[in-house]
N, C-alpha and C positions, 0 to 999 in steps of 0.2 A: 327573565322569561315571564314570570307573573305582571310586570307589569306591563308588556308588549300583548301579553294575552288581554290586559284588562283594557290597555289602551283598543282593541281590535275588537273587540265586547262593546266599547262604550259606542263603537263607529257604525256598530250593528253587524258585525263579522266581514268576513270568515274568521276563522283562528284559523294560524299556518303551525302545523304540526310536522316535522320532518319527516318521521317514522311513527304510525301507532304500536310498533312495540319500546320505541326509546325508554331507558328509564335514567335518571339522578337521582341524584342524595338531596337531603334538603336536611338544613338544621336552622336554628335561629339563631340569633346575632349571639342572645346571652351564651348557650350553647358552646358555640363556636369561640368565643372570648373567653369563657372558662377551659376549654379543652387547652386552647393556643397558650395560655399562662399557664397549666400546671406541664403541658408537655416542655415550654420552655425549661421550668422549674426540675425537669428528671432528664432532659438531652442529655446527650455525652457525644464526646470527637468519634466519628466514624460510623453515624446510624441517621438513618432521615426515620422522623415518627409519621406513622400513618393514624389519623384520628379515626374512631369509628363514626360515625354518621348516620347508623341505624339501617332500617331497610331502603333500598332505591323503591321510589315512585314510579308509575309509567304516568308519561305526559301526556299520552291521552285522557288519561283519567282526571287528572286535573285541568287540563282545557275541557273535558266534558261537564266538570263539576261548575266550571267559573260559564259556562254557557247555559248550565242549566237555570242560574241566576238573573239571567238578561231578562230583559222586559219584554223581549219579542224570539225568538226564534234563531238559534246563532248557528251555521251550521259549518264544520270543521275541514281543512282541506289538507291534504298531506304533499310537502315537498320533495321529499327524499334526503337523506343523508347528504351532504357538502362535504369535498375531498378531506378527508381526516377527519370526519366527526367520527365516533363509535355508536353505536347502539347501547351498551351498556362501559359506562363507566371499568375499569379494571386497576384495582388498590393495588394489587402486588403482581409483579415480573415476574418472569421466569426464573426461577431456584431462589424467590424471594418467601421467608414464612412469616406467617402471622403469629410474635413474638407478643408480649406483656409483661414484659415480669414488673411493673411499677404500677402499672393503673389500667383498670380494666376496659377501659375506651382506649387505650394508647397502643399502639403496634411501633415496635422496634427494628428496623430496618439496618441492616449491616449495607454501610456505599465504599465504594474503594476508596482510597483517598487520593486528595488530587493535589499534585505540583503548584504550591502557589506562585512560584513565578510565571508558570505558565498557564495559568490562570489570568495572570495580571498581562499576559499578551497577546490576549482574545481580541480580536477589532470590535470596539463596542459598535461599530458601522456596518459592521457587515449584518446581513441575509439572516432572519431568524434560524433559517436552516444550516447557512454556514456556521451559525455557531453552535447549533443542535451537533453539526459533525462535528465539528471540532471537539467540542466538549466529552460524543464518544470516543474520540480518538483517544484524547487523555485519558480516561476511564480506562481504555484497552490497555495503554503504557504505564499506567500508574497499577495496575491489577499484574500486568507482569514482570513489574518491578519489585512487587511482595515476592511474587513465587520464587 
């Protein structure tokens, strides 16, 4: 995004903004490269980590900031949302909580567990979406296989 904004900066605008209330996370590489090795470092079988990432941005505010920098006049125009984008980001699911107990950036997430043979007979070919179902389907079989 920053560099699509900078690249539309440098061309003399507009900046394409979807939504003025959108917001993401934003962190930096080091950041991110320190969170990714220590949550490697405390995983366990049966939890996806969710890293903290501090507070969400809104992206106007940062296309207004990177416009206010231009050497002429950049003025911002908004496209709307594209089928599946959110407005805001959402870390945890429904009857998912924000766990810690090893590091204070790191959330601990309980997943069901999944069949790996049937896992290993997913069609790597198919439809991102086919295998989005798929994948919950397992989920739903492997969650009522615990119970």
């Amino acid at each position: 995004m920053l560099e699509t904004f900078r690249a539309q900066v440098q061309a003399g605008g507009p900046i394409t903004v979807t939504d003025p209330n959108v917001t993401r996370y934003f962190m930096t590489i080091p950041e991110a490269v320190q969170l990714v090795i220590q949550a490697g470092a405390i995983g366990c079988p049966g939890e996806a980590l969710v890293l903290d990432m501090g507070t969400p941005v809104r992206i106007e505010d940062v296309a207004r900031r990177m416009a206010s920098q231009a050497a002429a006049p950049v003025r911002l125009i908004y496209t709307g949302l594209r089928q599946g984008e959110k407005l805001h980001e959402v870390l945890f699911g429904p009857g998912e909580t924000d766990y810690r107990p090893a590091h204070p950036l790191i959330s601990h997430v309980s997943v069901p567990p999944l069949i790996p043979h049937a896992v290993w007979d997913l069609d790597p070919t198919a439809s991102p979406n086919d295998v989005i179902a798929s994948l919950r389907e397992l989920c739903q079989v492997s969650v009522a296989s615990v119970l």
